[in-house]
C-alpha positions in Angstrom: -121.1 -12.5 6.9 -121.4 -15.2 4.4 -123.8 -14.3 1.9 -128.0 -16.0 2.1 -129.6 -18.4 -0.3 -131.9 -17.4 -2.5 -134.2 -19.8 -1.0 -133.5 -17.7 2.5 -134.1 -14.6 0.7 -137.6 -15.7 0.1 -138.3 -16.7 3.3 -136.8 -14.1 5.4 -139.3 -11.5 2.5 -142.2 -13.7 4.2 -141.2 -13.1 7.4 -141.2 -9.6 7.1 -145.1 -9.4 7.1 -145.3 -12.2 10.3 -145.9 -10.5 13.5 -143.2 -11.1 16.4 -144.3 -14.2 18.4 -146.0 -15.6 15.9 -146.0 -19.3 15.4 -145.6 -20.9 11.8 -144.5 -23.9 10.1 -143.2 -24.8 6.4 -147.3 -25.0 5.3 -147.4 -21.2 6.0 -144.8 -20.1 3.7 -145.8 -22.5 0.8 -147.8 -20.4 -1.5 -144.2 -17.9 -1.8 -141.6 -21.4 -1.8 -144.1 -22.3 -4.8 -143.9 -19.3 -6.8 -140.0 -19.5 -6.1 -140.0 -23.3 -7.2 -138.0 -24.0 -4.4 -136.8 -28.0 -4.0 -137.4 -30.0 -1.1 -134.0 -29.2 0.2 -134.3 -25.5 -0.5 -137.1 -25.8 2.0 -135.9 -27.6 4.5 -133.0 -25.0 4.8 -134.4 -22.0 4.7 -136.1 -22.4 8.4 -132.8 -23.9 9.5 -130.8 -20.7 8.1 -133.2 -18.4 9.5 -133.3 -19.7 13.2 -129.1 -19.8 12.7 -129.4 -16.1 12.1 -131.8 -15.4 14.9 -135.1 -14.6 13.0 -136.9 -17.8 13.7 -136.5 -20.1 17.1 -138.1 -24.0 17.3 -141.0 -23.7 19.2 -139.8 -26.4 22.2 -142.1 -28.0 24.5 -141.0 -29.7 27.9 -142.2 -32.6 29.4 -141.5 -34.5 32.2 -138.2 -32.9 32.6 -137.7 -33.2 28.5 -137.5 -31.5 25.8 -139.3 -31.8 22.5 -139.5 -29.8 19.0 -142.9 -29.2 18.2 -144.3 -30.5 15.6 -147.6 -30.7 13.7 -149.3 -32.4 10.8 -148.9 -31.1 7.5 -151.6 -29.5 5.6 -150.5 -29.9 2.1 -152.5 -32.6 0.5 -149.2 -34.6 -0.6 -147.3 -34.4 2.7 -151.0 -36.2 4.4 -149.8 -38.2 7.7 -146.4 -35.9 7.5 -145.4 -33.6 10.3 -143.7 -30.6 9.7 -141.7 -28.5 12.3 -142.7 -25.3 14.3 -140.8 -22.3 14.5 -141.7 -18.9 16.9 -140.9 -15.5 14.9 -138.3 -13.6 16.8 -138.5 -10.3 17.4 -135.4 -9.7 15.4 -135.9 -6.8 12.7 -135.1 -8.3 8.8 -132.6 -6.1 7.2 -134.1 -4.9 3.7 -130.5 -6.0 2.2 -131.2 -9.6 3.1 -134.6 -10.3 1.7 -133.3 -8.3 -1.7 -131.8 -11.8 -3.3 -133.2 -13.2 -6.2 -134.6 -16.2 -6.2 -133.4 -19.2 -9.1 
């Protein structure tokens, strides 16, 4: 297994405390990518990576025979009129070794 980025490391630590089912975006984990000083791209990965190893699925709403990622509007004051993704906590347990990364 190839080994996480730090900016993974901090999210999958968040995750830990988030109850199975659970549905979150990009706003929920700020307050710990902030203390990491994680970049823009470091941020946009770390959902990606954790979906790609099963702890996080995009929440997906049909529609007329469609489907859609859902989505909603950002509650950080400089991301006003952005939307940010939505993701569903898995019910797959975090490995203590994963989250144990240190953050640049």
């Amino acid at each position: 297994m190839t080994p996480i980025s730090p900016a993974t490391a901090v999210l999958l630590r968040f995750l830990q405390t988030v109850p199975t089912n659970a549905v979150l975006t990009a706003d929920a984990w700020r307050t710990e990518a902030d203390a990491a000083q994680l970049n823009i791209a470091e941020r946009g990965a770390a959902p990606r990576n954790a979906a790609r190893l099963g702890y996080l699925e995009p929440l997906v709403v049909e529609h007329a025979g469609r489907r859609f990622l859902a989505c909603e509007p950002s509650s950080r004051e400089h991301g006003k009129g952005g939307r940010v993704l939505a993701y569903v906590r898995t019910d797959k347990a975090i490995p203590v070794h994963l989250c144990q990364a240190v953050a640049s």
